[in-house]
Steps between C-alpha positions, in 0.01 A plus 500: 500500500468486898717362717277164520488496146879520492562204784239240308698558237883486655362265708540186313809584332651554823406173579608329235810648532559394828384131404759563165739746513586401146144638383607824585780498256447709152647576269364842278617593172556746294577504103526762271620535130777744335377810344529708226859735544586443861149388681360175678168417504371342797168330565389658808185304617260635282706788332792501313765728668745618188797642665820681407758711596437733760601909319813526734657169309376620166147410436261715398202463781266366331531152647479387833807510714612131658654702830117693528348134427722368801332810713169411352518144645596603814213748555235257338679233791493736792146640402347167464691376811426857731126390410490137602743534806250844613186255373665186745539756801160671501643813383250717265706695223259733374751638208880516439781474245840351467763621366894397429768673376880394448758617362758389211858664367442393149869554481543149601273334239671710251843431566572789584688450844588212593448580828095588465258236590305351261129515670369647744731635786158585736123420501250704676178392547210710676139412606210792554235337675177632603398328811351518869755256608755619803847560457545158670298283232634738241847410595420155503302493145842628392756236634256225356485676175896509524511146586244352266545675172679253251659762259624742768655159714634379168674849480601482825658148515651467163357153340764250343533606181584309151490601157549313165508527151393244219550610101452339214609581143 
Protein backbone atom coordinates (compact mmCIF):
# COMPACT_ATOMS: atom_id res chain seq x y z
CA UNK A 1 0.00 0.00 0.00
CA UNK A 2 1.24 3.68 -0.91
CA UNK A 3 0.76 6.49 0.88
CA UNK A 4 -2.39 7.51 -1.43
CA UNK A 5 -3.66 4.23 -1.02
CA UNK A 6 -3.37 4.65 2.75
CA UNK A 7 -5.15 8.39 2.87
CA UNK A 8 -8.34 7.13 0.52
CA UNK A 9 -8.64 4.78 2.88
CA UNK A 10 -8.12 6.84 6.44
CA UNK A 11 -9.65 9.37 4.70
CA UNK A 12 -13.22 8.78 5.32
CA UNK A 13 -12.92 7.39 8.64
CA UNK A 14 -11.24 10.42 9.66
CA UNK A 15 -14.07 12.14 8.55
CA UNK A 16 -16.55 10.44 9.97
CA UNK A 17 -14.96 10.68 13.02
CA UNK A 18 -14.80 14.17 13.09
CA UNK A 19 -18.63 14.39 12.01
CA UNK A 20 -19.12 11.45 15.09
CA UNK A 21 -16.68 11.07 17.47
CA UNK A 22 -18.81 8.26 18.84
CA UNK A 23 -18.03 6.17 15.52
CA UNK A 24 -14.67 5.99 16.52
CA UNK A 25 -15.44 4.15 19.65
CA UNK A 26 -14.69 0.13 19.69
CA UNK A 27 -14.73 -2.05 21.51
CA UNK A 28 -12.33 -5.50 20.56
CA UNK A 29 -12.56 -8.69 22.23
CA UNK A 30 -10.95 -11.37 23.15
CA UNK A 31 -12.25 -14.94 24.50
CA UNK A 32 -10.57 -17.93 25.16
CA UNK A 33 -11.49 -21.31 26.91
CA UNK A 34 -9.68 -23.28 29.94
CA UNK A 35 -7.35 -25.97 29.03
CA UNK A 36 -6.34 -29.18 29.76
CA UNK A 37 -3.87 -29.06 33.30
CA UNK A 38 -3.12 -25.39 33.60
CA UNK A 39 -3.67 -23.85 29.83
CA UNK A 40 -6.14 -21.28 28.11
CA UNK A 41 -7.01 -21.44 24.81
CA UNK A 42 -7.51 -18.33 23.05
CA UNK A 43 -8.98 -17.63 19.64
CA UNK A 44 -6.47 -15.49 18.12
CA UNK A 45 -8.01 -14.19 14.78
CA UNK A 46 -7.57 -17.03 12.77
CA UNK A 47 -5.38 -19.28 15.12
CA UNK A 48 -5.93 -20.59 18.29
CA UNK A 49 -3.13 -19.43 20.70
CA UNK A 50 -3.02 -22.37 23.61
CA UNK A 51 -1.02 -20.89 26.33
CA UNK A 52 0.46 -21.91 29.67
CA UNK A 53 2.85 -21.36 32.13
CA UNK A 54 5.92 -19.85 31.17
CA UNK A 55 9.16 -22.80 32.52
CA UNK A 56 10.31 -20.26 35.27
CA UNK A 57 6.60 -20.65 37.04
CA UNK A 58 6.53 -24.35 36.34
CA UNK A 59 5.35 -25.15 32.92
CA UNK A 60 6.94 -27.19 30.76
CA UNK A 61 7.46 -24.90 27.38
CA UNK A 62 5.55 -26.35 25.29
CA UNK A 63 2.81 -23.73 25.31
CA UNK A 64 2.89 -20.29 24.58
CA UNK A 65 3.81 -17.89 27.30
CA UNK A 66 0.94 -14.98 28.09
CA UNK A 67 4.02 -12.40 29.16
CA UNK A 68 5.80 -13.37 25.38
CA UNK A 69 2.07 -13.00 23.90
CA UNK A 70 1.94 -9.43 25.62
CA UNK A 71 5.53 -8.77 23.71
CA UNK A 72 4.08 -10.32 20.63
CA UNK A 73 1.25 -7.73 20.52
CA UNK A 74 3.33 -5.03 21.03
CA UNK A 75 5.76 -5.81 18.16
CA UNK A 76 2.83 -6.85 15.73
CA UNK A 77 1.39 -2.97 17.01
CA UNK A 78 4.61 -1.09 16.55
CA UNK A 79 5.47 -3.01 13.23
CA UNK A 80 2.17 -2.41 11.70
CA UNK A 81 2.14 1.18 13.10
CA UNK A 82 6.27 1.97 12.10
CA UNK A 83 4.81 0.97 8.51
CA UNK A 84 1.75 3.16 8.18
CA UNK A 85 3.21 6.24 10.14
CA UNK A 86 6.74 5.72 7.56
CA UNK A 87 3.91 4.93 4.60
CA UNK A 88 1.86 8.53 5.80
CA UNK A 89 5.31 10.49 5.79
CA UNK A 90 6.81 9.41 2.47
CA UNK A 91 9.38 7.45 4.12
CA UNK A 92 10.53 4.15 2.05
CA UNK A 93 11.47 1.21 4.54
CA UNK A 94 13.14 -1.11 2.39
CA UNK A 95 13.51 -3.92 5.34
CA UNK A 96 13.57 -3.98 9.19
CA UNK A 97 12.54 -5.84 12.34
CA UNK A 98 11.13 -5.14 15.72
CA UNK A 99 11.88 -6.40 18.55
CA UNK A 100 10.80 -6.13 22.52
CA UNK A 101 12.08 -7.48 25.40
CA UNK A 102 11.03 -7.03 29.21
CA UNK A 103 11.74 -8.34 31.99
CA UNK A 104 9.77 -10.25 34.95
CA UNK A 105 10.97 -11.53 38.73
CA UNK A 106 8.74 -14.49 38.65
CA UNK A 107 9.29 -14.31 42.34
CA UNK A 108 6.37 -12.09 42.54
CA UNK A 109 3.83 -14.27 40.65
CA UNK A 110 4.99 -17.06 42.75
CA UNK A 111 4.69 -15.70 46.03
CA UNK A 112 7.71 -15.82 46.68
CA UNK A 113 8.49 -12.18 48.02
CA UNK A 114 6.13 -10.19 48.68
CA UNK A 115 8.00 -7.50 47.69
CA UNK A 116 8.58 -8.73 43.77
CA UNK A 117 6.34 -7.34 41.19
CA UNK A 118 4.05 -9.33 39.58
CA UNK A 119 4.66 -8.35 35.66
CA UNK A 120 6.84 -6.79 34.03
CA UNK A 121 9.17 -4.27 35.92
CA UNK A 122 10.67 -2.88 32.20
CA UNK A 123 9.80 -3.15 28.46
CA UNK A 124 12.25 -2.60 25.77
CA UNK A 125 11.29 -2.26 22.49
CA UNK A 126 13.77 -1.78 19.40
CA UNK A 127 13.20 -1.03 15.67
CA UNK A 128 16.04 -1.96 12.77
CA UNK A 129 15.03 -0.17 9.86
CA UNK A 130 16.52 -0.15 6.54
CA UNK A 131 15.95 3.18 5.03
CA UNK A 132 17.34 6.32 3.01
CA UNK A 133 15.51 8.53 5.32
CA UNK A 134 17.75 11.31 7.41
CA UNK A 135 18.27 11.21 10.92
CA UNK A 136 15.67 14.04 11.04
CA UNK A 137 12.64 12.01 9.39
CA UNK A 138 14.02 8.98 11.15
CA UNK A 139 13.61 10.68 14.42
CA UNK A 140 10.36 11.79 13.55
CA UNK A 141 9.01 8.23 12.12
CA UNK A 142 9.94 7.29 15.70
CA UNK A 143 8.02 9.83 17.97
CA UNK A 144 4.86 9.08 15.72
CA UNK A 145 5.38 5.44 16.09
CA UNK A 146 5.68 6.22 19.97
CA UNK A 147 2.66 8.25 19.88
CA UNK A 148 0.38 6.22 17.66
CA UNK A 149 0.91 2.64 18.63
CA UNK A 150 -2.21 1.45 20.72
CA UNK A 151 -0.53 -1.45 22.71
CA UNK A 152 2.70 0.37 23.59
CA UNK A 153 0.28 3.77 24.72
CA UNK A 154 -1.95 1.31 26.52
CA UNK A 155 1.31 0.17 28.35
CA UNK A 156 2.30 3.40 28.86
CA UNK A 157 -0.91 4.98 30.32
CA UNK A 158 -2.33 2.20 32.31
CA UNK A 159 -6.19 1.70 31.06
CA UNK A 160 -8.99 1.51 33.85
CA UNK A 161 -9.08 -1.77 34.67
CA UNK A 162 -12.06 -4.21 35.99
CA UNK A 163 -12.29 -7.76 36.42
CA UNK A 164 -15.18 -10.15 37.37
CA UNK A 165 -16.14 -13.46 37.97
CA UNK A 166 -19.55 -15.34 37.28
CA UNK A 167 -19.87 -19.34 38.39
CA UNK A 168 -22.38 -21.51 38.31
CA UNK A 169 -22.82 -24.93 39.93
Amino acid sequence: MNRDELRARQLPLKERYKEDPAAGLVTLRAAGTLGEGVSCSVHAGRALAEAGLHEASGGDGTLLCSGDMLLEALVACAGVTVRAVATSLGIELSAGTVRAEGDLDFRGTLAVDRDAPVGFSAIRLAFDLQSDAGEEQLETLLKLTERYCVVLQTLACSPQLSASLNAES
